[in-house]
C-alpha positions as CSV (number, residue, x, y, z in Angstrom):
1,X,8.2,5.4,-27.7
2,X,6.2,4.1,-24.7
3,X,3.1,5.7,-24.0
4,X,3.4,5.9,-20.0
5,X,0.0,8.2,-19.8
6,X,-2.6,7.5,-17.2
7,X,-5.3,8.4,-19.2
8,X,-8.5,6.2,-20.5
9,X,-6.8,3.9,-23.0
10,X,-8.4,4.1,-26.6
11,X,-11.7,2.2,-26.9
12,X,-11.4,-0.5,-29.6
13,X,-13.8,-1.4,-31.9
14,X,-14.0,-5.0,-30.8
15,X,-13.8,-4.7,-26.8
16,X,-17.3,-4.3,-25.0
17,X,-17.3,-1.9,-22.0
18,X,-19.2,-4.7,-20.0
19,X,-16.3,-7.3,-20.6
20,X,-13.8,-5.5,-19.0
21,X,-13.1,-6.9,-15.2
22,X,-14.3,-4.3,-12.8
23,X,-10.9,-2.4,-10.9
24,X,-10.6,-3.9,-7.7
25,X,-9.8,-1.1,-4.9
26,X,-6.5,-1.5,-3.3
27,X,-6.4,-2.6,0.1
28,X,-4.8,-2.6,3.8
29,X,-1.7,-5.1,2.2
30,X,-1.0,-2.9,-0.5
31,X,-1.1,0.6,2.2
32,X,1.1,-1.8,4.3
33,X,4.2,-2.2,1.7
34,X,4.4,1.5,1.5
35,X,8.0,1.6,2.5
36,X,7.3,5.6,4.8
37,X,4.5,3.4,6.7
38,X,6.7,1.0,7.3
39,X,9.5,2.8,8.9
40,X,7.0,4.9,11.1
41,X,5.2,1.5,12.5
42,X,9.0,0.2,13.0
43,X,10.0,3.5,15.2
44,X,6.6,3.1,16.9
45,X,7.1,-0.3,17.5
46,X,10.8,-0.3,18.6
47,X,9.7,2.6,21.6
48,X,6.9,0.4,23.2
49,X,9.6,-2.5,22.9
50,X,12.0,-0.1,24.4
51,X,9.4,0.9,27.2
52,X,7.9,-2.1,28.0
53,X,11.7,-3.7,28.5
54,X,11.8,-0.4,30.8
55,X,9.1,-1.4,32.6
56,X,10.0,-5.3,33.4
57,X,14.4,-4.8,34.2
58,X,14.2,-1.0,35.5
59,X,11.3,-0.6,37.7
């Protein structure tokens, strides 16, 4: 079965703590392809399209 822990993985006899590539911290692209941030900047931006198209035919 597949082990789907997020736990340390098993050290090795072989692999060397200092060879391993450091873990890179996520960034704004990854927090941008959460799909609820997505729909909330949508809604956001779809009411200042709505008001500024207010503004420039209504007023």
């Amino acid at each position: 079965m597949l082990d789907t822990s997020r736990g340390p993985a098993p050290a090795s006899a072989e692999s060397d703590p200092a060879d391993a590539p450091a873990e890179e911290p996520r960034g704004c692209l990854f927090a941008l392809s959460q799909p609820p941030l997505m729909i909330f900047l949508t809604v956001i931006g779809a009411l200042l399209l709505m008001a500024a198209l207010h503004d420039l035919y209504v007023l």
